[in-house]
C-alpha positions as CSV (number, residue, x, y, z in Angstrom):
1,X,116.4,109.5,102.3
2,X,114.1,106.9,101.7
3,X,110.6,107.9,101.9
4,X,109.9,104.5,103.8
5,X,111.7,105.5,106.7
6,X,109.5,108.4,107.0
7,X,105.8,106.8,106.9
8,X,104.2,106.0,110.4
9,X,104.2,102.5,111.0
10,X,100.6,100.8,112.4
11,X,99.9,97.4,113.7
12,X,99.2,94.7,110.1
13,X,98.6,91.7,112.0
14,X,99.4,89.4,115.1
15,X,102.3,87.1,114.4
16,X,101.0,83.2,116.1
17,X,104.7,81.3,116.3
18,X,108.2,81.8,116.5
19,X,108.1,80.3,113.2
20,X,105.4,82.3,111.6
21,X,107.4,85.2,112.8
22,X,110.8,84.3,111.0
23,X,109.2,82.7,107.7
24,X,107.5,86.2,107.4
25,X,110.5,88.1,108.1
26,X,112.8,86.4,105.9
27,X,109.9,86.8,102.7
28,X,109.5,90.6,104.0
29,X,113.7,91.1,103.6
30,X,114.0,89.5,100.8
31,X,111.3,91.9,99.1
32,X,112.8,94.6,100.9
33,X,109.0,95.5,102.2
34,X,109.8,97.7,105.5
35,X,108.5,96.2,108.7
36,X,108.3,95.9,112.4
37,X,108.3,92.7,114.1
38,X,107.4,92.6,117.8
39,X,107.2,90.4,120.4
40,X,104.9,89.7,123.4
41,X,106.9,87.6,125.2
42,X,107.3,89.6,129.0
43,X,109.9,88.4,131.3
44,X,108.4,89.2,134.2
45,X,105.1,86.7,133.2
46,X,107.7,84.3,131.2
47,X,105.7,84.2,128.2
48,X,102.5,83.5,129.6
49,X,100.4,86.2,127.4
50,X,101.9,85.1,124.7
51,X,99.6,81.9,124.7
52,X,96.7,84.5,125.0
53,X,97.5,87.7,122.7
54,X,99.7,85.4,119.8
55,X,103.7,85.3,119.6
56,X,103.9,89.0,118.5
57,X,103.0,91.5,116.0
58,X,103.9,92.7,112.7
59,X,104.0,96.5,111.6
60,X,104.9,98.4,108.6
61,X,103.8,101.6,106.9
62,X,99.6,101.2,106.0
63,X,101.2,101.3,102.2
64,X,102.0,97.6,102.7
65,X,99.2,96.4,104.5
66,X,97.5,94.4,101.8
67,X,100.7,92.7,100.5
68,X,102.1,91.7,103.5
69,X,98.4,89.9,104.6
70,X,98.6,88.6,101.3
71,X,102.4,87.1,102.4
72,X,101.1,86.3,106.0
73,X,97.8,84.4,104.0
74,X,100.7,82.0,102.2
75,X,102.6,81.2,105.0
76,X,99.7,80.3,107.0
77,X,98.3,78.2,104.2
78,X,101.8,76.4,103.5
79,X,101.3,77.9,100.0
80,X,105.4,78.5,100.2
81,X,106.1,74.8,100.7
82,X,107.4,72.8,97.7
83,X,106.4,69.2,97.7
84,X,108.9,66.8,97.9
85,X,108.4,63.2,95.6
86,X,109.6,60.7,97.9
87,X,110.5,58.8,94.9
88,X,112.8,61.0,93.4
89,X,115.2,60.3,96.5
């Protein structure tokens, strides 16, 4: 069994956008980094905390804390997006 499955999972960080949430999760899967991803979004309020706690929440074992802020930290900064030369099209 994989010892992953059996570490507690705690709260890393709170997840902003939609898009912050599946950029992170498809860089987590690919790395095959085990995680949690959570959203606030409450039918009952249609979303409306969502706009004061963040989109959601990511969680994973405290073992991958500081790598996944470090992935979170890229996305955030755009540091994943290759530049495109408009004159190579």
């Amino acid at each position: 069994m994989d010892k992953n499955l059996n570490q507690e999972f705690v709260k890393i960080s709170v997840i902003d956008t939609i898009i912050e949430a599946q950029l992170i999760e498809s860089v987590l899967q690919e790395q095959n980094i085990p995680h949690r991803i959570q959203s606030f979004y409450d039918t009952a309020y249609d979303g409306l905390f969502q706009f004061q706690k963040g989109w959601g929440a990511i969680w994973a074992p405290k073992t991958y804390k500081k790598i996944i802020l470090e992935i979170l930290d890229n996305v955030r900064s755009r540091k994943w997006i290759i530049p495109v030369n408009p004159n190579d099209q």
